[in-house]
C-alpha positions in Angstrom: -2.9 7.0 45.7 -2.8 6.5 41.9 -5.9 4.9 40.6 -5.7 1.0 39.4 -4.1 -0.1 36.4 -6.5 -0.6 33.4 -3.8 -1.6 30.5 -0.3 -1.8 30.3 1.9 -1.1 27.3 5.5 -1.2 27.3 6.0 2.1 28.3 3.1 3.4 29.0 0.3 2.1 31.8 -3.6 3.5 31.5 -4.9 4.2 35.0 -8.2 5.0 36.4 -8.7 9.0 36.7 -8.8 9.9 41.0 -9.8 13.0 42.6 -6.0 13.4 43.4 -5.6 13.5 39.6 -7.3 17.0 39.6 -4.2 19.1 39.9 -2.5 18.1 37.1 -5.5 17.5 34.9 -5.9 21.6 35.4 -2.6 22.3 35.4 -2.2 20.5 31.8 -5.5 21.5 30.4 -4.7 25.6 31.6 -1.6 24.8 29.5 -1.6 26.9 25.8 0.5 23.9 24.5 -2.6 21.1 25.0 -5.9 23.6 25.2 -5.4 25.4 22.6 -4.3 22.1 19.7 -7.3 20.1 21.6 -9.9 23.2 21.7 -10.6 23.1 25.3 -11.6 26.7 27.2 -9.4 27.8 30.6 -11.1 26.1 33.0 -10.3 26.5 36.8 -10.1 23.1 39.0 -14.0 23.9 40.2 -14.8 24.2 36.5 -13.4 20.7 35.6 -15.6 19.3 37.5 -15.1 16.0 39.2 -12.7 14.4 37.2 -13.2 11.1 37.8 -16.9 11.0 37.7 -17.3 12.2 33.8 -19.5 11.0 31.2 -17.1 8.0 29.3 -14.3 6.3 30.0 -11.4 8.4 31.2 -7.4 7.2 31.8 -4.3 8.6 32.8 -1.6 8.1 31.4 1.4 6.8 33.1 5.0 5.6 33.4 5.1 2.9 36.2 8.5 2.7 38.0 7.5 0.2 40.4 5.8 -2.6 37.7 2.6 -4.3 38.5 0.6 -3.7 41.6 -0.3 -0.1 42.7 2.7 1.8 43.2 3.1 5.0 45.3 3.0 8.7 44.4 6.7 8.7 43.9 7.1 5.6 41.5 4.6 7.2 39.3 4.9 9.8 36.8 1.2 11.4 35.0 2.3 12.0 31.3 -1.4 12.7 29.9 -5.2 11.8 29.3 -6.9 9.4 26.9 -10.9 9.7 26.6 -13.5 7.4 25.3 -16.9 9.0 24.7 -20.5 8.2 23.1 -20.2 5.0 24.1 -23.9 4.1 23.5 -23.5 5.8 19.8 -22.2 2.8 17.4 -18.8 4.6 16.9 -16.8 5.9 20.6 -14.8 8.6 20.3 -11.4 9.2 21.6 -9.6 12.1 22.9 -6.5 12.5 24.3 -3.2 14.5 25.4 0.6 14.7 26.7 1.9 16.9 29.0 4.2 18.9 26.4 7.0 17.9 28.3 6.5 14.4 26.8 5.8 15.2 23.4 7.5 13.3 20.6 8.4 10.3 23.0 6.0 8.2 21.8 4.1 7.9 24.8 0.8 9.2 22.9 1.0 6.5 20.2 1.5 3.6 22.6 -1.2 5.3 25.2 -3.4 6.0 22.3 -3.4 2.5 21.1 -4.2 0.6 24.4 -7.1 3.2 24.3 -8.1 1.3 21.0 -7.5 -2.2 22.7 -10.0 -1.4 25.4 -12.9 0.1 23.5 -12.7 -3.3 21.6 -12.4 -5.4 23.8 -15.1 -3.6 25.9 -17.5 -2.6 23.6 -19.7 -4.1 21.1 -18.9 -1.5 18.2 -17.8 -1.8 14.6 -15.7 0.9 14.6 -13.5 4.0 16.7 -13.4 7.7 15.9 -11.5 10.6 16.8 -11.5 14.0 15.3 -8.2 16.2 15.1 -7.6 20.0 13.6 -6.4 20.8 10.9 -3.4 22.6 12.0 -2.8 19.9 14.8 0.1 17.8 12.6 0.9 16.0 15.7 -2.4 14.1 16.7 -3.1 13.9 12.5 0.0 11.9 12.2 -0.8 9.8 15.8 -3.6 9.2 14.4 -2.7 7.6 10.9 -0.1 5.8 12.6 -2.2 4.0 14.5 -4.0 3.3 10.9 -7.1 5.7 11.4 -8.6 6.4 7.8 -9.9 10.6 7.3 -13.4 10.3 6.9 -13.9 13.8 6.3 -13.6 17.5 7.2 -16.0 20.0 8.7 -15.0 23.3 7.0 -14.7 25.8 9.7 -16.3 23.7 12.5 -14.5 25.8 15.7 -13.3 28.6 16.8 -10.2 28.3 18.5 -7.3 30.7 19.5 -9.0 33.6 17.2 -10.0 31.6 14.2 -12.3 29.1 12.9 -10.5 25.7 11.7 -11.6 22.9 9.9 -11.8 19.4 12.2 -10.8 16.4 10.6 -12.7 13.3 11.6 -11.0 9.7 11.7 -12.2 6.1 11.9 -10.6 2.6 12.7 -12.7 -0.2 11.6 -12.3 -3.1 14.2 -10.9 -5.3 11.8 -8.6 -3.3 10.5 -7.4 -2.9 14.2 -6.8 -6.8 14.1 -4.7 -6.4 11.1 
């Protein structure tokens, strides 16, 4: 059973990670398409641990055929993963991917954005981070979109898919959220 409905968007609904959410957490995270732009190592399903007992605040992402309540398996379709971490640090940090399948849909902004609605409406902090790589155009321009400020750059910071790239952090201060 799909886990219970945290947010809704228009299009988009943010739902409590399950064990049953495993597979495709895997599946997506093995994919070269989402690992390598978000940094993440292969991981088998034992590796990625229990998925919805991590450290933060974890949704999936979904599109809801069935409207409100708790639909079954085959009203609902995972589309990706939305992360808030450090939540005891004065600014969380968000993470976040689409299935490539649903790339350019705009699935991530509206996804993304509930994301933002929570941690405010959750949390007692001024401000939101993420951090995006330089080469990762996509999640950059998500990112300003949504009205997230560069804050700065950490020259070199990982080493992903042969090379080190710079990271790019971001910040939304909570008023300009409300704006």
């Amino acid at each position: 059973m799909p886990g219970a409905s945290v947010s809704r968007g228009e299009r988009v609904t943010l739902r409590t990670v399950e064990e049953e959410d495993r597979a495709f957490c895997q599946r997506a995270s093995a994919n070269p398409e989402i690992r390598i732009p978000i940094g993440n190592p292969l991981r088998s399903r034992t590796e990625l641990g229990d998925v919805a007992e991590s450290e933060g605040d974890q949704f999936l992402v979904c599109l809801d055929g069935a409207g409100p309540g708790s639909p079954d398996e085959s009203a609902l379709t995972r589309v990706g993963w939305v992360g808030v971490e450090d939540m005891s640090y004065r600014r969380p940090e968000l993470s976040y991917w689409l299935a490539p399948e649903f790339h350019g849909e705009g699935y991530g902004g509206e996804a993304v954005g509930l994301a933002v609605d929570y941690v405010f409406a959750t949390y007692d902090h001024p401000a939101v981070g993420a951090i995006a790589y330089e080469f990762n155009d996509a999640s950059r321009g998500l990112l300003e979109s949504l009205g997230f400020e560069q804050e700065g750059r950490v020259r070199r910071d990982r080493f992903i898919d042969g090379e080190y790239v710079d990271t790019i952090h971001y910040g939304l201060l909570r008023e300009e959220w409300r704006e």
